[in-house]
ROTILO-394070 format. One line per 5 residues: number of its first residue (from 1); for each residue x, y, z of C-alpha. Coordinates in steps of 0.02 Angstrom, whole numbers. Layout:
BEGIN
NUM> X Y Z ~ ...
***
This chain:
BEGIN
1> -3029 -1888 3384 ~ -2858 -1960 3329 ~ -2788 -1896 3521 ~ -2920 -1993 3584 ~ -2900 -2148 3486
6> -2710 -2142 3529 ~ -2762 -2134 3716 ~ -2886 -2271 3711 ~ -2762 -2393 3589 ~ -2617 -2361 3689
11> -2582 -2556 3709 ~ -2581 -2595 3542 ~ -2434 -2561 3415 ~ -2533 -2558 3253 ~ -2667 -2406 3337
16> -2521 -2331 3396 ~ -2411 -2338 3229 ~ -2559 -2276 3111 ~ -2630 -2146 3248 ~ -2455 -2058 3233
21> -2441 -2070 3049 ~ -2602 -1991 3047 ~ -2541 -1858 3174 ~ -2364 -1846 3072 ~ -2488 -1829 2912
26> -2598 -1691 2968 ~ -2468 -1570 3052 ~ -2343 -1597 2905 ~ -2323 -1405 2837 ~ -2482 -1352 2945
31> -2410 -1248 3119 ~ -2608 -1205 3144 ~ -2627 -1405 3173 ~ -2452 -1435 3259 ~ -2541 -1296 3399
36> -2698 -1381 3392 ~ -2631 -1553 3436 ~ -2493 -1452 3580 ~ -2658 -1404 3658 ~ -2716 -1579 3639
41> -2547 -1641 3749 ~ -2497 -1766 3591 ~ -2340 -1712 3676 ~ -2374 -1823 3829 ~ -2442 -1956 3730
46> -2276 -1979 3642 ~ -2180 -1978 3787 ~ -2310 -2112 3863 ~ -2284 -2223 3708 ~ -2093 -2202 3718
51> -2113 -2247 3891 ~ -2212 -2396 3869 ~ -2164 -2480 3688 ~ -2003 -2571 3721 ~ -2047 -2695 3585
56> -2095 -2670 3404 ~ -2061 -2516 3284 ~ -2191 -2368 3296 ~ -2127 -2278 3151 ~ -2273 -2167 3144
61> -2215 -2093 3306 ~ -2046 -2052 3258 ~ -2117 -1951 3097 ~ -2243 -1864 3204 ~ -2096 -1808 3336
66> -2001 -1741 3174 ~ -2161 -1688 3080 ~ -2197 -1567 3259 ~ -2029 -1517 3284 ~ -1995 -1457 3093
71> -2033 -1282 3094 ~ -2116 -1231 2905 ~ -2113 -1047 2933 ~ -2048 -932 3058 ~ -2191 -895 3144
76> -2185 -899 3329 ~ -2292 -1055 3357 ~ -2160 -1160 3292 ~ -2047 -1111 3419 ~ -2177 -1139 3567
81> -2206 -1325 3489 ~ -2014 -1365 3501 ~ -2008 -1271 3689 ~ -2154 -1361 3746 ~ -2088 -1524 3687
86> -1905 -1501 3752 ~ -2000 -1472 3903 ~ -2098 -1598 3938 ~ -1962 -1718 3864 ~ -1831 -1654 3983
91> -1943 -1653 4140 ~ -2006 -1848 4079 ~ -1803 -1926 4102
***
């Protein structure tokens, strides 16, 4: 719903700020969720809203890009966030 919401408010700064905090609140110390919203391409998303938000502060899209990129354990799925990411981030410049 919130990947959704993001994709549909993508023009304004205030969906995008509290859709990320929202993402940043839900994967904080949850890998399960930080997979669940990988699958969901939030990954692309942020890269879109970097892309596209030369103006204005999106805060909650910094914390979500640290919030998914912050292992909490050492399970594997935290690696295959931060290896999808780098990824798509390096193939997006």
């Amino acid at each position: 719903m919130v990947v959704d919401i993001l994709k549909d408010g993508s023009e304004s700064l205030d969906i995008l700020n509290s859709g990320f905090a929202v993402v940043a609140a839900a994967a904080t110390s949850n890998e399960v969720v930080k997979e669940l919203f990988m699958e969901l391409k939030i990954d692309e998303l942020i890269l879109e809203a970097l892309n596209r938000q030369s103006k204005g502060n999106i805060r909650g899209l910094y914390d979500s890009i640290r919030v998914l990129l912050t292992p909490d354990d050492n399970r594997v799925v935290a690696s295959q966030v931060s290896k999808c990411f780098d990824t798509n981030l390096r193939t997006s410049l």
